[in-house]
N, C-alpha and C positions, 0 to 999 in steps of 0.2 A: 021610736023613742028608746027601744032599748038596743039597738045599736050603739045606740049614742052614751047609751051608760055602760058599756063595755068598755068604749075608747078611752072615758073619763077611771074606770077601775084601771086599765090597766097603764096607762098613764101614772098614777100614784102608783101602783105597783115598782114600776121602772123606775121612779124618783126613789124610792122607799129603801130598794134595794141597792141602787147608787151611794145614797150615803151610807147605807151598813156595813156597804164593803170598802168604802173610805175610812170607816171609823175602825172595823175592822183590822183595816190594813195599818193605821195609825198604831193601833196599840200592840201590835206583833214585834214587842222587846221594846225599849227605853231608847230615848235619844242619845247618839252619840255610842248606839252597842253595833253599827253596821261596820264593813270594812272601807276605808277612804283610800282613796290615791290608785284605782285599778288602774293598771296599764300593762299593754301585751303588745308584745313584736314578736313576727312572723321570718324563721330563716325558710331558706332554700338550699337543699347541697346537695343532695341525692336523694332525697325525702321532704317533706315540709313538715315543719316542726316549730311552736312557739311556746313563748318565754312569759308568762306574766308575774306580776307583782303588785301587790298591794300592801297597806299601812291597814293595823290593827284600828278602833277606835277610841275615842277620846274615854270612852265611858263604856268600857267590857267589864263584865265580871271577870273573875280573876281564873277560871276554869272554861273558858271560850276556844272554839277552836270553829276557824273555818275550812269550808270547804269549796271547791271551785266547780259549774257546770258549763259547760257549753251545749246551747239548746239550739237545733238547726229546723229551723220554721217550715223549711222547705220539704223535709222529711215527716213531717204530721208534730212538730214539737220533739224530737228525739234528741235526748238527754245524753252526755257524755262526760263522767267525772273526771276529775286529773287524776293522770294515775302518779306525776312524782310529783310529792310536795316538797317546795322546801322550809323550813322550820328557824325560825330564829330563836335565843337563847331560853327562854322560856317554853320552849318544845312546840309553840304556836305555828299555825301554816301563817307562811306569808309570803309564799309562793310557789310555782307550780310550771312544771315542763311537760308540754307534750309532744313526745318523739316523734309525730306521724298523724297528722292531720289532714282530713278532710277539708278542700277549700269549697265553698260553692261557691255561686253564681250572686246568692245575691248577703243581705246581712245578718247576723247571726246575734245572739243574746247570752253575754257573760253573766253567770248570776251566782254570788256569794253568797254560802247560807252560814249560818251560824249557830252553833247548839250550847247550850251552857243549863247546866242543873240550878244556880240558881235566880237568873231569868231570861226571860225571852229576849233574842238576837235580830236585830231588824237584818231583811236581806239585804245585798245589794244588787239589782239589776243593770246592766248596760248596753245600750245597742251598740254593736259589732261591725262594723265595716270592714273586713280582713286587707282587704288590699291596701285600703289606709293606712295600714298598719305594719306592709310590710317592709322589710328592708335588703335590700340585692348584696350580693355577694360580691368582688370585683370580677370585670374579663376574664375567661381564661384563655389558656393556650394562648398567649401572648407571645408570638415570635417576630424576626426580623430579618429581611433579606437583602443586601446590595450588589448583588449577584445578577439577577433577572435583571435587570433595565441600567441600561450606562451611566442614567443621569443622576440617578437618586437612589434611596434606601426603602424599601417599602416595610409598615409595618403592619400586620393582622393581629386578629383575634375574634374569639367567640363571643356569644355575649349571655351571661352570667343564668342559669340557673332560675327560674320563678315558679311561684306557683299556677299561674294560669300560663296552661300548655300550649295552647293554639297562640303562640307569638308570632311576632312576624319582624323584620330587620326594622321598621319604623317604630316598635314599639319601645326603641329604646335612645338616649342621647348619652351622648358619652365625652370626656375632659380626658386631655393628655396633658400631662406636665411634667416641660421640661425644666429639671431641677439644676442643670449646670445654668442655666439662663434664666432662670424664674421666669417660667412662662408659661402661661396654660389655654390652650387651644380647645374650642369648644366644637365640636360635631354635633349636627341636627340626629345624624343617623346612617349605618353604613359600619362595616367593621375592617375596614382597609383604610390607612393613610398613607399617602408617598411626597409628601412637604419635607423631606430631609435627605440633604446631601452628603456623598460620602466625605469629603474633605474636613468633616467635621465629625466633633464628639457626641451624643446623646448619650444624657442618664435619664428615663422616664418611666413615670406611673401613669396607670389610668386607672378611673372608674366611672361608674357606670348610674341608671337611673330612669325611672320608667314613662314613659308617655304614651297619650292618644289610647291606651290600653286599660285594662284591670291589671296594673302591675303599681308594686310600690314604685312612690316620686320621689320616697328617699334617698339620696348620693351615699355608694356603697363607700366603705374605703379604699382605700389608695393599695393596687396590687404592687406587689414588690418591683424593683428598677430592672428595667431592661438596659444594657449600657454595649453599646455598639458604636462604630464611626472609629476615626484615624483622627489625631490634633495633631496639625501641620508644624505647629510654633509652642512646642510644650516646653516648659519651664527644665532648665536639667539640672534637677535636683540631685541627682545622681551624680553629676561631675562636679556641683558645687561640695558637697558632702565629701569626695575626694580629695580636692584641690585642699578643705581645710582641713582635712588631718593630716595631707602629708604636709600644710606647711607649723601644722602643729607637732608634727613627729622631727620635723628639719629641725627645729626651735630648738627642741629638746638635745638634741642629738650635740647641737653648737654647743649649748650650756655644758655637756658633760666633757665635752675634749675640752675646753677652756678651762677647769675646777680641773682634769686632768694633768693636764701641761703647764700650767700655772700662767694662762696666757694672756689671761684678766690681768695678772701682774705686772707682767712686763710691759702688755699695753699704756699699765697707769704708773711706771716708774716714774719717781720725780724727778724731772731736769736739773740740775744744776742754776743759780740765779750768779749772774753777771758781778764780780767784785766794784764795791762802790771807790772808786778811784779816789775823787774828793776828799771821803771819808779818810781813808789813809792817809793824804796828804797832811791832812788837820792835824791826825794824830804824828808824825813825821818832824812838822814843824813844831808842832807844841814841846819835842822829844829835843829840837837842838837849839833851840831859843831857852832853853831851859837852863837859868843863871846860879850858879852857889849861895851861899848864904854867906854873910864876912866871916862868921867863925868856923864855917866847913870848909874840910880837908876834902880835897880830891888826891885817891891814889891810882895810880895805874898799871895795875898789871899784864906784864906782857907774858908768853908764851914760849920756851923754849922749845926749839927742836932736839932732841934728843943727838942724832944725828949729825948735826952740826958741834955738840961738844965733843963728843966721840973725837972728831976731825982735830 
């Protein structure tokens, strides 16, 4: 019997304490004083290092400031502050970088505390899945050779930087796109491609993206153009660009000896127009058909040669 009344005490014990710490936990700051919108992404470059941010909330006192932990489970609970915040206009953290990061193995708990004199801050807790979270870098060392093999171009590269070390060549897929062709070829896996002939042009990016692995799934961006290959049939722009200034410079050159020499002018002299023969006649005959009047005199004088009175 008194087994049995121990099970039933500590039974209510367990219920009792349940809700005190729910109710507890309920009243540690007012709704709408926690921080909303956490979010963190994770680089890789020669260190691993991530980026979070979050939104103030709806209903902060007006002297609230938070702060940022990451708590690694796997470590007994071991706590680690940001150490740079950053701060928007009212001097508030509302974000946080850390240069050099620990990744483990499995998930991790971001938790927002918040202090304010004059009330309590609800926290925010979050479970962490880092790899979920991270983001790749592009390929590097991205070279290209058409040299080695007669038929084609080959192109390599490494493949990008992560936080979980032990990778392997399948833990990643990778897109090539060619931008003179808008075309983007997709790779399961493998850091060599030789699908490109020299007789042609390439400008191309790649990036990158993780599988089968604890690696971010996110598509890195696009690394800068690699641009190789010979264009057989290139546009020549060059010799059109010539063609039309010297026949712009010819142009010019004509106009000024022509204003020179006055040659415009003489091109556009006017002809002479043909004597209207008719016309004269008209006037001809109108000239001797032409009759006195009864009461007018005609006189006529004639011309002496000078020469001839002399004689």
């Amino acid at each position: 019997m008194v087994p049995n009344i121990g099970f039933v005490h500590m039974s209510c014990l367990t219920v009792f304490c349940s809700v005190f710490f729910i109710a507890f936990a309920n009243n540690q700051g007012r709704n709408g004083t926690s921080a909303e919108n956490l979010s963190c992404v994770i680089y890789t470059v020669r260190v691993t290092s991530m980026n979070c941010t979050w939104d103030t909330g709806r209903n902060v006192p007006k002297d609230v400031q938070y702060f940022l932990y990451l708590i690694y489970h796997e470590n007994d609970g071991e706590e680690t502050e940001c150490p740079q915040y950053k701060n928007n206009k009212l001097g508030r953290h509302v974000g946080c970088h850390f240069p050099n990061i620990k990744v483990p193995g499995n998930h991790i708990t971001l938790r927002v505390n918040g202090s304010s004199e004059e009330s309590l801050v609800q926290p925010l807790d979050q479970q962490f899945w880092p790899f979920n979270h991270e983001k790749l870098t592009p390929p590097e060392d991205i070279t290209w050779n058409c040299h080695e093999q007669p038929w084609g171009c080959k192109v390599q590269w490494k493949p990008p930087p992560c936080a979980f070390k032990d990778n392997a060549d399948y833990c990643f897929k990778y897109e090539i796109r060619d931008e003179i062709r808008d075309h983007i070829s997709k790779l399961a896996s493998g850091e060599t491609h030789q699908n490109y002939t020299v007789r042609r042009k390439y400008s191309l990016r790649l990036r990158a993206a993780g599988q089968y692995c604890p690696i971010g799934t996110q598509w890195s961006e696009w690394s800068k153009p690699i641009v190789f290959g010979t264009d057989l049939n290139p546009f020549p722009t060059e010799l059109l660009i010539l063609v039309v200034l010297g026949t712009v410079i010819t142009i010019l050159l004509l106009i000024l000896i022509w204003k020179r020499f006055h040659i415009w002018r003489c091109l556009t002299f006017p002809v002479p127009q043909p004597k209207d023969v008719l016309w004269q006649h008209e006037n001809v005959k109108t000239w001797v058909d032409l009759k006195p009047a009864a009461d007018e005199k005609i006189t006529v004088v004639e011309e002496m040669n000078c020469e001839l009175q002399k004689q």
